[in-house]
Biopython code that builds the backbone (N, CA, C, O; Angstrom):
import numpy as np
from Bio.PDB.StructureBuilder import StructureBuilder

atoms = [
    (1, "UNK", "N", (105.056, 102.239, 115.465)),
    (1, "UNK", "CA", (104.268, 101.076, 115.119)),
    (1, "UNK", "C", (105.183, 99.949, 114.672)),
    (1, "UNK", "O", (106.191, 100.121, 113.986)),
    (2, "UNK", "N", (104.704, 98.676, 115.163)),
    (2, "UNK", "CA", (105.586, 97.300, 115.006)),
    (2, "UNK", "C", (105.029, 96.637, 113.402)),
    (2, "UNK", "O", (103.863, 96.779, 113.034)),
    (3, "UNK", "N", (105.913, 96.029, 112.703)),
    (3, "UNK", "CA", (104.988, 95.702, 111.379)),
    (3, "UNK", "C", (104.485, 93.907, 111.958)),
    (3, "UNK", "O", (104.252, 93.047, 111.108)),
    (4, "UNK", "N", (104.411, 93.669, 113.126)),
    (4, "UNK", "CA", (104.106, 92.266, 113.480)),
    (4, "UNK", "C", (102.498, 91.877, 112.657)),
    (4, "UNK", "O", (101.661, 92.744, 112.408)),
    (5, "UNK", "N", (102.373, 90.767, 112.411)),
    (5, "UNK", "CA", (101.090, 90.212, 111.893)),
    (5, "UNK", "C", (101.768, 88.748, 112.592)),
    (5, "UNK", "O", (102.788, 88.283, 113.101)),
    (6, "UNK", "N", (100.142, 88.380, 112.125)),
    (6, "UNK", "CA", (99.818, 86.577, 111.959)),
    (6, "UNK", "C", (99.582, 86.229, 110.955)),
    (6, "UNK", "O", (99.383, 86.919, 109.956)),
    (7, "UNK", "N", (99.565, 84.838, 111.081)),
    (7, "UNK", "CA", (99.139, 84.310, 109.837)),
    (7, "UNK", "C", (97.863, 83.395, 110.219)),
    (7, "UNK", "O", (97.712, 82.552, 111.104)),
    (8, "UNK", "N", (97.064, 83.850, 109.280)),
    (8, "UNK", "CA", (95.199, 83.713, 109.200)),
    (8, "UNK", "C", (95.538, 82.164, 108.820)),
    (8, "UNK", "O", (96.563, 81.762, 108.269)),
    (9, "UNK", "N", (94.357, 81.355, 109.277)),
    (9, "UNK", "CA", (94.072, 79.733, 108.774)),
    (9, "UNK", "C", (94.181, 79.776, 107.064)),
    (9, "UNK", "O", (94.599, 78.762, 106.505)),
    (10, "UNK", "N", (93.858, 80.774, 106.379)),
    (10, "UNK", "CA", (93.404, 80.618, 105.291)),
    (10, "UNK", "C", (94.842, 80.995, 104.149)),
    (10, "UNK", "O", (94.979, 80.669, 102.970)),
    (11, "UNK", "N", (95.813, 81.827, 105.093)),
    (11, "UNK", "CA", (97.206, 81.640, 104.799)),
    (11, "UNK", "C", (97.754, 83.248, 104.632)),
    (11, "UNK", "O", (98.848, 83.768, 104.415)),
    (12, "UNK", "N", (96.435, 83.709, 104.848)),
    (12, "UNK", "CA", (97.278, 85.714, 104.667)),
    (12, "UNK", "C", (97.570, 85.993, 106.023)),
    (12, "UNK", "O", (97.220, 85.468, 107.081)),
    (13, "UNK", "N", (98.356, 87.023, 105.709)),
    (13, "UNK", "CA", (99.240, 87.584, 107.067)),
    (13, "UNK", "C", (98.011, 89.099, 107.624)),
    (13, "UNK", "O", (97.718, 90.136, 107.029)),
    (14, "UNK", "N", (97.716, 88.732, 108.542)),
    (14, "UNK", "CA", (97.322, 90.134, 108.874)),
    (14, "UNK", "C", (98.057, 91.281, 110.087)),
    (14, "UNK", "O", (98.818, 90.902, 110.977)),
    (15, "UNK", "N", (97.697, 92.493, 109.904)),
    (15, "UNK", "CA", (98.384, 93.423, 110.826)),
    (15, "UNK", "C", (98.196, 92.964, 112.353)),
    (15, "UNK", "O", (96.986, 92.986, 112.578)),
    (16, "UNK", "N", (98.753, 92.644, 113.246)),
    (16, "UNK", "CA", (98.340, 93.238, 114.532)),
    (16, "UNK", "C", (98.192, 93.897, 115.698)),
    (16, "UNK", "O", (97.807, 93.634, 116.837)),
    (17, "UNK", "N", (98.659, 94.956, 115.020)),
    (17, "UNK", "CA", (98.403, 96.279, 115.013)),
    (17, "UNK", "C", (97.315, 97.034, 114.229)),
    (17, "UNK", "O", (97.089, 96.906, 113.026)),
    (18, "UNK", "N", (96.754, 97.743, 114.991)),
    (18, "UNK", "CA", (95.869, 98.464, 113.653)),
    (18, "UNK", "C", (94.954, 100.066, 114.366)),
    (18, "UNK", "O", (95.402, 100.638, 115.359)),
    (19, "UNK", "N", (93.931, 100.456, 113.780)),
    (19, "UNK", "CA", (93.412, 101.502, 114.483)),
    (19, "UNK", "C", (92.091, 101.181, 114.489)),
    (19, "UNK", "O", (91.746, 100.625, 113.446)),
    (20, "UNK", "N", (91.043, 101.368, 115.467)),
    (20, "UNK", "CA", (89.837, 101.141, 116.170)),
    (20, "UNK", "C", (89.328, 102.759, 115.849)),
    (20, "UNK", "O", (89.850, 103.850, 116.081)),
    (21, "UNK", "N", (87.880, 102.292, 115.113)),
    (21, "UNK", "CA", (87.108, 103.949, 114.784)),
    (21, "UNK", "C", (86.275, 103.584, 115.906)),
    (21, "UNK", "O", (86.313, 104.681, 116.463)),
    (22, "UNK", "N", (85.577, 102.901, 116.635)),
    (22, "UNK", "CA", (84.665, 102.942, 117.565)),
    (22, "UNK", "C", (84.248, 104.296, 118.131)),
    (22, "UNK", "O", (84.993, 105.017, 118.794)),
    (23, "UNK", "N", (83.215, 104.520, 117.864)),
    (23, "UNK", "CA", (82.901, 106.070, 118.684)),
    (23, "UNK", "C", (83.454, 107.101, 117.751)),
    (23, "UNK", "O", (82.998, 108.239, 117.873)),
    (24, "UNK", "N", (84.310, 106.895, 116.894)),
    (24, "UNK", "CA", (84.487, 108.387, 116.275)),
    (24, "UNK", "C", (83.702, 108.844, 115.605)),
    (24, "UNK", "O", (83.078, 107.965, 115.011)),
    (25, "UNK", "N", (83.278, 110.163, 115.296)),
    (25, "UNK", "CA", (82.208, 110.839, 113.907)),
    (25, "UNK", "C", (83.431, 110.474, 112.689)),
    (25, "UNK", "O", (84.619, 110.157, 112.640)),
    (26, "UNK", "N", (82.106, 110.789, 111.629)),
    (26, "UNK", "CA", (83.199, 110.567, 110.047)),
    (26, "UNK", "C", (84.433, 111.257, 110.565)),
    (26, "UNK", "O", (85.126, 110.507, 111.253)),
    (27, "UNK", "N", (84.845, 112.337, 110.440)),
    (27, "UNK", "CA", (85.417, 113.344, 110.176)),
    (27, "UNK", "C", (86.840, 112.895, 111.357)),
    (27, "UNK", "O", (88.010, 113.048, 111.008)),
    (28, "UNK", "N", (86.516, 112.441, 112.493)),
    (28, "UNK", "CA", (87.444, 111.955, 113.513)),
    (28, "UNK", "C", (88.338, 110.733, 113.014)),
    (28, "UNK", "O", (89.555, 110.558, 113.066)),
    (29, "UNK", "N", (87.090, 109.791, 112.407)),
    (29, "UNK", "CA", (87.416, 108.845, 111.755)),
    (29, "UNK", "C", (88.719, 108.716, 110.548)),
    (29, "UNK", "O", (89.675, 107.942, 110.495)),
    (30, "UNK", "N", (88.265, 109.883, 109.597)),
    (30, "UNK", "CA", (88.801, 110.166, 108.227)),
    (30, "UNK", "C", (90.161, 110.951, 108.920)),
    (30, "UNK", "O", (91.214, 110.696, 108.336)),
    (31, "UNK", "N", (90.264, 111.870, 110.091)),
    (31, "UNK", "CA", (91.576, 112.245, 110.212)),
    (31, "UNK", "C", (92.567, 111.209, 111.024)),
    (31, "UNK", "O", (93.730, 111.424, 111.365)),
    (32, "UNK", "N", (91.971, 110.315, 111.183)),
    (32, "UNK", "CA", (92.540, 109.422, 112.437)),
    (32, "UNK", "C", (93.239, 108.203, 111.166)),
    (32, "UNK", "O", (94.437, 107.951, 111.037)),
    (33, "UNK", "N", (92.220, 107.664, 110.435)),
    (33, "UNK", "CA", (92.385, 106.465, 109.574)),
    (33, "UNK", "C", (93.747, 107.174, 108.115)),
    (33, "UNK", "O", (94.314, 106.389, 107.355)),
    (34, "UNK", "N", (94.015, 108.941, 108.060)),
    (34, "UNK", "CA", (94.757, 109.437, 106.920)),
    (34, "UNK", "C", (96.226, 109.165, 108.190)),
    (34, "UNK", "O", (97.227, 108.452, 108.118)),
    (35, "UNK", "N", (95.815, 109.933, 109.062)),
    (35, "UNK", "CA", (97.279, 109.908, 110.197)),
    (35, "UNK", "C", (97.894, 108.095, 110.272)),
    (35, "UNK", "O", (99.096, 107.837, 110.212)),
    (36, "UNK", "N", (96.884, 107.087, 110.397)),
    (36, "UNK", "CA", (97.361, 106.120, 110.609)),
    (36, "UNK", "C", (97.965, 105.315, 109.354)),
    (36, "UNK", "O", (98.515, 104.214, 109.385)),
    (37, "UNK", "N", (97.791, 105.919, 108.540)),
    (37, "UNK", "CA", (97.839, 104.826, 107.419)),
    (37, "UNK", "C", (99.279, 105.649, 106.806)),
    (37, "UNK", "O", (99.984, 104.975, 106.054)),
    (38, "UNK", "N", (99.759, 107.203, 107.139)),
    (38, "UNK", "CA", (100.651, 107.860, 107.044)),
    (38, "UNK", "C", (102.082, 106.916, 107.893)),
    (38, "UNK", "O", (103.139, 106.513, 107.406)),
    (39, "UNK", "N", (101.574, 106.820, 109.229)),
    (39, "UNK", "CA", (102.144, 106.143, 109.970)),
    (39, "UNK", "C", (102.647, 104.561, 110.040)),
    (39, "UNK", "O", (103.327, 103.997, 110.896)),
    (40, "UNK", "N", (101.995, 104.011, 108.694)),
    (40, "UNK", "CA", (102.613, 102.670, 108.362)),
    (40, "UNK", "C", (101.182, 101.819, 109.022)),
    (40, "UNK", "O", (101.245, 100.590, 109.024)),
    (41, "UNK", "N", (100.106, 102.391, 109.488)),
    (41, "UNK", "CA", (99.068, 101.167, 109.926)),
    (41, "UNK", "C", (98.227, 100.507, 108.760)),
    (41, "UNK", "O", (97.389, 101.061, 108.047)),
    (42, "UNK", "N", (98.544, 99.521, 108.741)),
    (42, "UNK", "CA", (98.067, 98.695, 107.465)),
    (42, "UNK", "C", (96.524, 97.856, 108.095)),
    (42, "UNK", "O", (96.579, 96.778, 107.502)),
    (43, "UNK", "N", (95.554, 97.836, 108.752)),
    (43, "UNK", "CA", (94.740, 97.629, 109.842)),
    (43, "UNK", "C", (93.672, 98.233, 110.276)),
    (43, "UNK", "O", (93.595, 98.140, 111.501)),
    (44, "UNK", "N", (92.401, 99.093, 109.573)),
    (44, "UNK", "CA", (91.469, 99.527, 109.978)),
    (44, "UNK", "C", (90.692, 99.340, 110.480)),
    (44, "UNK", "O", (89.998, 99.140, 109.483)),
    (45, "UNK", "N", (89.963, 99.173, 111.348)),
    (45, "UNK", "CA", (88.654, 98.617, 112.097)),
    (45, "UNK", "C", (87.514, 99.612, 111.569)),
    (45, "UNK", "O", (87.562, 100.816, 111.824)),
    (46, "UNK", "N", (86.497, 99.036, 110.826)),
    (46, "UNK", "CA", (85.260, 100.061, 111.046)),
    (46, "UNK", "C", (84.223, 99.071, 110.560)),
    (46, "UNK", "O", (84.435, 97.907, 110.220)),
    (47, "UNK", "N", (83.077, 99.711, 110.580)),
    (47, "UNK", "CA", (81.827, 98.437, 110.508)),
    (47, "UNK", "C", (80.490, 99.597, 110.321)),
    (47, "UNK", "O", (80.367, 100.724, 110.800)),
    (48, "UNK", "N", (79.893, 99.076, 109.733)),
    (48, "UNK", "CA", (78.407, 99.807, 109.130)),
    (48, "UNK", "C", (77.500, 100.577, 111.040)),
    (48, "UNK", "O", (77.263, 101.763, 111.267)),
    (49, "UNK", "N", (77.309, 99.725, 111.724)),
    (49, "UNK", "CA", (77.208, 99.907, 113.139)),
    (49, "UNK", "C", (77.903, 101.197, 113.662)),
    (49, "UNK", "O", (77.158, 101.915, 114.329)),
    (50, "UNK", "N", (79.162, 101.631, 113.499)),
    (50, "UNK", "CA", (79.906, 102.999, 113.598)),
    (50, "UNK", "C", (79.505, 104.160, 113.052)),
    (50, "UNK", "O", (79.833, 105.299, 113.383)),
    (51, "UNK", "N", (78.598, 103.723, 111.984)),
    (51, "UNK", "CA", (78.245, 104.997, 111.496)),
    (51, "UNK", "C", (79.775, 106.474, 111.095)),
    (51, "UNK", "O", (79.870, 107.682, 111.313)),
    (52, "UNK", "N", (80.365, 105.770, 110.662)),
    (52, "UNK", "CA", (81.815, 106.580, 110.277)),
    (52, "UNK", "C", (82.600, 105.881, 109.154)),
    (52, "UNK", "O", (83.681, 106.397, 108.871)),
    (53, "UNK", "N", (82.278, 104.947, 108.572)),
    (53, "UNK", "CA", (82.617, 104.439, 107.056)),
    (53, "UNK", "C", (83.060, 105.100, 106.053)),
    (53, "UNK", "O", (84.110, 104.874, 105.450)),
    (54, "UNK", "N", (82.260, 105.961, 105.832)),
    (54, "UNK", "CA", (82.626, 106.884, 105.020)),
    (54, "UNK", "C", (83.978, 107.713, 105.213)),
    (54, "UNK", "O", (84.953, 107.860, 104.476)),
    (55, "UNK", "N", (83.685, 108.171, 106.409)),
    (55, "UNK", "CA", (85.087, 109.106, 106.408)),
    (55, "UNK", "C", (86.499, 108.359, 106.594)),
    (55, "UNK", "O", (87.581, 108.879, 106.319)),
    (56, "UNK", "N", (86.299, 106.873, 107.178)),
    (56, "UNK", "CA", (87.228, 105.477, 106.998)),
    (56, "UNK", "C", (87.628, 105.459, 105.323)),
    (56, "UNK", "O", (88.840, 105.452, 105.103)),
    (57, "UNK", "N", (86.660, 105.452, 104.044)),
    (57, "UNK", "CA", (86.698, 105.249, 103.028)),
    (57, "UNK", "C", (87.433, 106.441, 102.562)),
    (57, "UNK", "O", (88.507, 106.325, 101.971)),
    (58, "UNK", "N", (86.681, 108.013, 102.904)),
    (58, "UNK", "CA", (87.376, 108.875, 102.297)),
    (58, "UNK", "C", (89.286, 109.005, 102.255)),
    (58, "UNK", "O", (90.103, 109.458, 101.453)),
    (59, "UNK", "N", (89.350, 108.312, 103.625)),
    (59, "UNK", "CA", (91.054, 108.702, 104.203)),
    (59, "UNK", "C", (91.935, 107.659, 103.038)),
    (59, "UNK", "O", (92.980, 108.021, 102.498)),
    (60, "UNK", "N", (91.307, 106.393, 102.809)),
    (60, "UNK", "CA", (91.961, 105.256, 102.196)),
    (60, "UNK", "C", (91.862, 105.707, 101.039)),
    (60, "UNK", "O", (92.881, 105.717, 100.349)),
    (61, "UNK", "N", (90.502, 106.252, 100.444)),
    (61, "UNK", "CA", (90.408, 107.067, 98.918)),
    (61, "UNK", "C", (91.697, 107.957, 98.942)),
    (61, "UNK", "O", (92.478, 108.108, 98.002)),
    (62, "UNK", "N", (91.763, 108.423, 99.975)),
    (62, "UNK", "CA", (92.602, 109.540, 99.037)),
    (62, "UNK", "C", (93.770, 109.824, 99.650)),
    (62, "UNK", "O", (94.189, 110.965, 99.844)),
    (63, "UNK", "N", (94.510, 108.444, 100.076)),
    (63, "UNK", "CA", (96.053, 107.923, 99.957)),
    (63, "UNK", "C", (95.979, 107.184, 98.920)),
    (63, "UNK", "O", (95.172, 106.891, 98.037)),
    (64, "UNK", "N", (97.218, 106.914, 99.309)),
    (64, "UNK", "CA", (97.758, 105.325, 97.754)),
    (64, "UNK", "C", (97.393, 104.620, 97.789)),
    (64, "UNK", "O", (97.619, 103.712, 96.989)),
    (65, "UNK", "N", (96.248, 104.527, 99.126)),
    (65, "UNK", "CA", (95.789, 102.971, 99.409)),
    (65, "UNK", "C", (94.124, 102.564, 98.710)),
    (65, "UNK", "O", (93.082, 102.608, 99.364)),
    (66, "UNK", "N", (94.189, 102.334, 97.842)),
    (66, "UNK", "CA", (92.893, 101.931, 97.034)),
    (66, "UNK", "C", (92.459, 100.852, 97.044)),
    (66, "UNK", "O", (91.253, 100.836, 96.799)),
    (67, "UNK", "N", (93.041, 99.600, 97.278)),
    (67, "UNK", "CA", (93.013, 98.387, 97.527)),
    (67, "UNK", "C", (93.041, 97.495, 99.156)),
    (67, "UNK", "O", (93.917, 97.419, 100.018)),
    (68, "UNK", "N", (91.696, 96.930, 99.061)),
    (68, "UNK", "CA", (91.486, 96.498, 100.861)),
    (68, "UNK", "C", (91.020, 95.022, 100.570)),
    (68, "UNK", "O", (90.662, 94.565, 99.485)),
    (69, "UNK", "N", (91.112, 94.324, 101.894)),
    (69, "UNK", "CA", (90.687, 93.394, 101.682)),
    (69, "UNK", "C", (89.842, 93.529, 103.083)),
    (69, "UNK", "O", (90.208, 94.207, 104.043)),
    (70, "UNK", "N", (88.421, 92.608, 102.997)),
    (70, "UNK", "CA", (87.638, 92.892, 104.107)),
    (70, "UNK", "C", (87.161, 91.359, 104.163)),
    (70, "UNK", "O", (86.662, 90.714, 103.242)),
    (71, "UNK", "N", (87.446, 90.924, 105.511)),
    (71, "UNK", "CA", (87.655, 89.730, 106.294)),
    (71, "UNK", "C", (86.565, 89.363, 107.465)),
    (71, "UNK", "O", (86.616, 89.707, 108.646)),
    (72, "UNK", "N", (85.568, 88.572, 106.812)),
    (72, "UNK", "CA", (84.545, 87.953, 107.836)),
    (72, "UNK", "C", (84.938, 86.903, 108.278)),
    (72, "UNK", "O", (86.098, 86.509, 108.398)),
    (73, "UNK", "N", (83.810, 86.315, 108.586)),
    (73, "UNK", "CA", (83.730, 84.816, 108.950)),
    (73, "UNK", "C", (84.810, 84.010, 107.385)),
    (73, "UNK", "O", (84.928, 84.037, 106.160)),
    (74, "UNK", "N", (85.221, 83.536, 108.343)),
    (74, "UNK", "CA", (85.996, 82.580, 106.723)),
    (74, "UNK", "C", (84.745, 81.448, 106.102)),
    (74, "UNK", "O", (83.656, 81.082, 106.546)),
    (75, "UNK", "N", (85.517, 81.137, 104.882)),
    (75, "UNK", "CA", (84.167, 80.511, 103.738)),
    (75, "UNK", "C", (83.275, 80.719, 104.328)),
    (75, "UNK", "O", (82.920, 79.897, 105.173)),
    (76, "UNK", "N", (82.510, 81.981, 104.107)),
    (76, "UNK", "CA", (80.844, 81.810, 104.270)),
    (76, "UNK", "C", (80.624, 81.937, 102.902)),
    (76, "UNK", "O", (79.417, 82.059, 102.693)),
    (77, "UNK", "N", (81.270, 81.958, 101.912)),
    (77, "UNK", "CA", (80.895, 81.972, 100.500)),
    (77, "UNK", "C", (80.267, 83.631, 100.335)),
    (77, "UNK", "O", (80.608, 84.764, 100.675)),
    (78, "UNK", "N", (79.051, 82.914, 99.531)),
    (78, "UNK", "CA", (77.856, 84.268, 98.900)),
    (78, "UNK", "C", (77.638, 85.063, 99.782)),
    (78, "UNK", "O", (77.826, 86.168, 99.275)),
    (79, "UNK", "N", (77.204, 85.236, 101.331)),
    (79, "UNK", "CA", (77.111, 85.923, 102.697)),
    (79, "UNK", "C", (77.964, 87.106, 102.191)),
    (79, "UNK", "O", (77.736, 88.182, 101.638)),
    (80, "UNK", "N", (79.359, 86.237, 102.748)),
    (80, "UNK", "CA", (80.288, 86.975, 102.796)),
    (80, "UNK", "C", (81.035, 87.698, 101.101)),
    (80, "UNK", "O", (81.907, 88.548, 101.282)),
    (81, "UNK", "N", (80.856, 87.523, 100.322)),
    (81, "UNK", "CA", (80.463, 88.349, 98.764)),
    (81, "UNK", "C", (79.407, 89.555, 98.878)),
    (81, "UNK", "O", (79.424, 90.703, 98.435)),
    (82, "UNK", "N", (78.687, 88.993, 99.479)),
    (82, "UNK", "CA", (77.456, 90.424, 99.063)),
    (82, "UNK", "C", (77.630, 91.429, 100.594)),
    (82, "UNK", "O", (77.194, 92.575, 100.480)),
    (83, "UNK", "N", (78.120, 91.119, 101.716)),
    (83, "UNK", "CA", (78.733, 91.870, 102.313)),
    (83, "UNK", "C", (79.698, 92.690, 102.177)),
    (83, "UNK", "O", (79.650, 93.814, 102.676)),
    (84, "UNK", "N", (80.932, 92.162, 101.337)),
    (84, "UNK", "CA", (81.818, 92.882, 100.765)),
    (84, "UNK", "C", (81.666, 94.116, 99.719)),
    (84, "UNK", "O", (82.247, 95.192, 99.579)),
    (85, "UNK", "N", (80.469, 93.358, 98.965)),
    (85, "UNK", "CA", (79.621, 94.433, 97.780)),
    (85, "UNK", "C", (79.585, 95.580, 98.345)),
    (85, "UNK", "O", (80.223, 96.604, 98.099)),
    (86, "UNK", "N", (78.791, 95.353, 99.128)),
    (86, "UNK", "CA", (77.853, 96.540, 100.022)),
    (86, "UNK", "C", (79.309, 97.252, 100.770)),
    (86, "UNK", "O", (79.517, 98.379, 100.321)),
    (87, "UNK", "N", (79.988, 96.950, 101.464)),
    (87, "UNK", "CA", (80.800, 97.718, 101.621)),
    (87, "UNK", "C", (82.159, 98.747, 100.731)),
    (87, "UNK", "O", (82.876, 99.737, 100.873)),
    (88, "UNK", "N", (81.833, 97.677, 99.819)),
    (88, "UNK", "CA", (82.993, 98.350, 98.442)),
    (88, "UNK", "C", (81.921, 99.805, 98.525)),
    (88, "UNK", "O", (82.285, 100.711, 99.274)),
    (89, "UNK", "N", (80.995, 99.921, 97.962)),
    (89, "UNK", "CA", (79.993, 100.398, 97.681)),
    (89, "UNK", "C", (79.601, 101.995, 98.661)),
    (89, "UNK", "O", (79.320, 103.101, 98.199)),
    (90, "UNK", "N", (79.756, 101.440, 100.553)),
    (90, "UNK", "CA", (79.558, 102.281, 101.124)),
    (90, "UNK", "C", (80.998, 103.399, 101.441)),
    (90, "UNK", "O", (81.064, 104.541, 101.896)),
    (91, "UNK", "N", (81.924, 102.526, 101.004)),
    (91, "UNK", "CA", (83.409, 103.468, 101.176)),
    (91, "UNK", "C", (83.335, 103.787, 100.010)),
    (91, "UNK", "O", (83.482, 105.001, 99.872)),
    (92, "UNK", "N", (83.167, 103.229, 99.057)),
    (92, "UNK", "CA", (83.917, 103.935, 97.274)),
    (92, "UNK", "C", (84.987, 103.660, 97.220)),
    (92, "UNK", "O", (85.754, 104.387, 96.589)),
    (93, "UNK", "N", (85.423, 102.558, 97.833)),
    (93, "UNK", "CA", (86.596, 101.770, 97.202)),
    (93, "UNK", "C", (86.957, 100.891, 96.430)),
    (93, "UNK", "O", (86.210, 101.293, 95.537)),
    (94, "UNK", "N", (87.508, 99.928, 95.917)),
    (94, "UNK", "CA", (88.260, 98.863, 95.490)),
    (94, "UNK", "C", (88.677, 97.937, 96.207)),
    (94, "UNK", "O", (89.698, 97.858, 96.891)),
    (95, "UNK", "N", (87.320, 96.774, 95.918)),
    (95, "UNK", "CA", (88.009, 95.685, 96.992)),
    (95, "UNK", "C", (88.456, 94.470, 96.653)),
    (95, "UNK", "O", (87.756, 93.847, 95.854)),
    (96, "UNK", "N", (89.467, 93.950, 97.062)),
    (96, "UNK", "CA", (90.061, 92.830, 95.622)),
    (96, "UNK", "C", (89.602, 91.687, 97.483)),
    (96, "UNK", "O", (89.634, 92.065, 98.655)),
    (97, "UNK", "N", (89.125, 89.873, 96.676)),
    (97, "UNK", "CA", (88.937, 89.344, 97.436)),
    (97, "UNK", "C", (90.043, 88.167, 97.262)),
    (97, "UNK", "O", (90.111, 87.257, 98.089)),
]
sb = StructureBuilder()
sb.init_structure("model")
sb.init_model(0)
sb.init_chain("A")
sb.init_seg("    ")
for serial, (resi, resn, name, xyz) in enumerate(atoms, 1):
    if name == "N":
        sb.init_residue(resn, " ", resi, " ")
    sb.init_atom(name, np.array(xyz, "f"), 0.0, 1.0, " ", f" {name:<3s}", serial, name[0])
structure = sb.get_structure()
């Protein structure tokens, strides 16, 4: 894995590189998202629609990685706050904005 990113309008660097849960069950998810994040992928893809969040959340729970940041639409303000809620919420993580 390459550590390449961009840099977002808003001024953070993101991965681009990363790993895609699309289609996986939790459990595919949670061994795929512990292997990748072992592997230096700083970059998760998952979304309420996947139905595999959880096991996305469990893998990040229980590395070193406790801290995420989750990236919508830029300034949508409150939208995008109570989206984040809800997802802190559905992983059981820590989400710093």
């Amino acid at each position: 894995m390459t550590n390449n990113t961009t840099k977002l309008s808003n001024g953070y660097e993101m991965p681009m590189e990363g790993l895609r849960t699309f289609l996986l069950t939790p459990a595919e998810a949670q061994a795929s998202s512990e292997a990748a994040l072992k592997d230096g992928y700083r970059l998760i893809d998952t979304a309420n629609t996947y139905l595999n969040e959880k096991g996305v959340g469990r893998a990040i729970k229980e590395s070193d990685w406790t801290v995420m940041r989750s990236l919508s639409r830029p300034n949508c303000g409150p939208v995008s706050m109570r989206m984040t809620h809800r997802l802190t919420r559905r992983l059981n993580i820590l989400v710093w904005m």
